[in-house]
C-alpha positions as CSV (number, residue, x, y, z in Angstrom):
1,X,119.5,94.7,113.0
2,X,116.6,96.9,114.1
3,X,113.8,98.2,111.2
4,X,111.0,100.0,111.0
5,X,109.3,100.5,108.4
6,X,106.8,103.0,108.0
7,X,104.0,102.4,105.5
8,X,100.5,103.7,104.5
9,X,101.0,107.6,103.9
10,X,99.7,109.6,101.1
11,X,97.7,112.7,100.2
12,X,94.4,113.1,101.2
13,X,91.7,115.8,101.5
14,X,90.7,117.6,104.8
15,X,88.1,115.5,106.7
16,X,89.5,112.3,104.8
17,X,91.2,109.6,106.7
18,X,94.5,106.9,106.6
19,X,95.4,104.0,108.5
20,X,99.5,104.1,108.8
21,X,101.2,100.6,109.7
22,X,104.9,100.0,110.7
23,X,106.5,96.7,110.5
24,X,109.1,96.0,113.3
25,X,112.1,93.7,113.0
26,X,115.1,92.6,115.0
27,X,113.9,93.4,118.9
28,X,111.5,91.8,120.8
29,X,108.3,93.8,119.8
30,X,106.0,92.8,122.2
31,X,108.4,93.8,125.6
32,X,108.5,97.6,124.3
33,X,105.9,100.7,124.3
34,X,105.6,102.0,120.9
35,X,104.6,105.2,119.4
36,X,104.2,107.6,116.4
37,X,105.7,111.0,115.8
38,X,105.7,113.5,113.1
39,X,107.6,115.9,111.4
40,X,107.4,119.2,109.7
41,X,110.1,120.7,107.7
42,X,112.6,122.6,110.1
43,X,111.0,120.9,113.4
44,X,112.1,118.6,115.5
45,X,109.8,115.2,115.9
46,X,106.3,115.4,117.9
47,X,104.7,113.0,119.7
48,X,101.6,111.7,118.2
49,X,100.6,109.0,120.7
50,X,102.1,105.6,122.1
51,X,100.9,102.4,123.2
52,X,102.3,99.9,125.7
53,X,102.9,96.7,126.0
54,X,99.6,95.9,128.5
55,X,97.4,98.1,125.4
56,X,97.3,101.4,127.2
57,X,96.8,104.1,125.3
58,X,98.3,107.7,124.6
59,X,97.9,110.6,122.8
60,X,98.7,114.5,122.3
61,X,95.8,116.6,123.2
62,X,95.9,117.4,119.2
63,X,94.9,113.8,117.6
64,X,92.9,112.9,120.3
65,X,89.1,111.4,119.5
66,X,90.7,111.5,115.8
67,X,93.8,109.1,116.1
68,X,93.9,105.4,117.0
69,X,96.7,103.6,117.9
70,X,96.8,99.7,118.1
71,X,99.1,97.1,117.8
72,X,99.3,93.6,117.1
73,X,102.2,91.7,118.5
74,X,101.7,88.0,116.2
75,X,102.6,90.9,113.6
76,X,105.4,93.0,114.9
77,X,103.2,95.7,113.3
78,X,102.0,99.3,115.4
79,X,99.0,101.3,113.5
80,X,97.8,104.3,112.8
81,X,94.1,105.1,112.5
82,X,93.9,108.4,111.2
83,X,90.4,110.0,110.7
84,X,88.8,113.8,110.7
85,X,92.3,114.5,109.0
86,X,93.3,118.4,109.0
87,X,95.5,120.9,107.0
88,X,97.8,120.7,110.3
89,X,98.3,117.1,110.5
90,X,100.3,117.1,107.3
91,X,103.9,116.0,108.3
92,X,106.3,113.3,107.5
93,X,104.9,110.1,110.3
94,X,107.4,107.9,112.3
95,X,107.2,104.9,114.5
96,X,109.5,104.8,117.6
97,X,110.4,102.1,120.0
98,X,109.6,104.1,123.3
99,X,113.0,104.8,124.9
100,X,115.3,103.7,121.9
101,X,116.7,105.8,119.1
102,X,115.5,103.5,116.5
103,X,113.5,105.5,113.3
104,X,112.1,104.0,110.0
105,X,112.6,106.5,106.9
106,X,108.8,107.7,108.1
107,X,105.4,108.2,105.9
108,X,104.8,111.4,103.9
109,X,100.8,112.7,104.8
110,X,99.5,115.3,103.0
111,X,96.5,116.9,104.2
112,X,95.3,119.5,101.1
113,X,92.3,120.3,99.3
């Protein structure tokens, strides 16, 4: 069946940085665009950025210049480069097979001084 399993959250101070990973399991990783979300209490999930299966690269106007996404397919793993981290960025992180409903159980981050 398919997993993802998010990995690599914690809390840190403003201006501090993380590097969130998310193992993939039972599709073919490399044939799918993948991407992170988060989630704040009482929201519904955002898009945080996505990368396909050539290496393009997306993000919300929000993360960019801060937020690296990368992947590496001998790894079935999708990153999360986090960096110049804000109050506002604290939410609960999820990776996302682009198109599919599939969700891990996502990454706490906690931006706080």
């Amino acid at each position: 069946q398919v997993q993802l399993v998010e990995s690599g959250g914690g809390l840190v101070q403003p201006g501090g940085s993380l590097r969130l990973s998310c193992a993939a399991s039972g599709f073919t990783f490399q044939t799918y665009a993948m991407g992170w979300y988060r989630q704040v209490p009482g929201k519904g999930k955002d898009f945080v950025a996505l990368i396909r299966t050539e290496g393009r690269t997306q993000y919300d106007d929000s993360v960019k210049g801060r937020f690296t996404i990368s992947r590496d397919n001998t790894k079935n793993t999708v990153y999360l480069q986090m960096n110049s981290l804000k109050v506002e960025d604290t939410a609960v992180y999820y990776c996302n097979a682009i198109g599919r409903a599939w969700w891990g159980q996502g990454t706490q981050v906690t931006v706080s001084s």
